[in-house]
N, C-alpha and C positions, 0 to 999 in steps of 0.2 A: 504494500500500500504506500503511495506516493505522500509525504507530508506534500500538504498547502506552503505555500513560500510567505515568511513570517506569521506561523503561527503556531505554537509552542502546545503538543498535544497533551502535555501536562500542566497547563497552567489552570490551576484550580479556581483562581479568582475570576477568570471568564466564564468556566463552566459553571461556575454556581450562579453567576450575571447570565447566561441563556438558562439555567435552571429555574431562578428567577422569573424568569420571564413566560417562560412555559407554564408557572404558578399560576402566575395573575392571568394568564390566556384563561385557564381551565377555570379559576375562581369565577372569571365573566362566563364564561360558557355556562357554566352550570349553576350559577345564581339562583334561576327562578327555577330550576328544578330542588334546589335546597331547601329554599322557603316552606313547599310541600312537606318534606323530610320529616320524618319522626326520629331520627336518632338529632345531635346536636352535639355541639362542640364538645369532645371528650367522653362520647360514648364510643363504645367500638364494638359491641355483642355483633351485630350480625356482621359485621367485615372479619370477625376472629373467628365465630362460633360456625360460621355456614359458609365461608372462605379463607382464601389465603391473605396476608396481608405482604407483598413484596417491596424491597425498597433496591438501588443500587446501589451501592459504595460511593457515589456521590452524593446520594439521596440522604445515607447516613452521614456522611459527614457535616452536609448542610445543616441537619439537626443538633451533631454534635459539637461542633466547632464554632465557637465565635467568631465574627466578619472580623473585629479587629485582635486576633491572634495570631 
């Protein structure tokens, strides 16, 4: 696989900036199907109980890692 020319396939602080952004896409996207929603911030029974819940190694670190560390 060809690198892109100037652009560094490890640079974490871009990919969490298009991570980012791919958030707030989906946030809008799926707004006014939320408002419907019976679970609410900080439940998780049927994403645990009756599926899987996946993340990727980016996805954790975005949760684990402070922006300015």
């Amino acid at each position: 696989m060809a690198a892109i020319a100037g652009l560094n396939p490890m640079d974490i602080t871009a990919k969490k900036t298009d991570l980012e952004s791919i958030y707030r896409r989906y946030e809008a996207d799926v707004a006014e199907f939320k408002r419907g929603a019976f679970c609410k911030s900080g439940c998780a029974y049927c994403c645990t109980h009756y599926g899987t819940v996946d993340m990727t190694t980016l996805e954790g670190l975005h949760l684990q890692v402070p922006d300015d560390a």
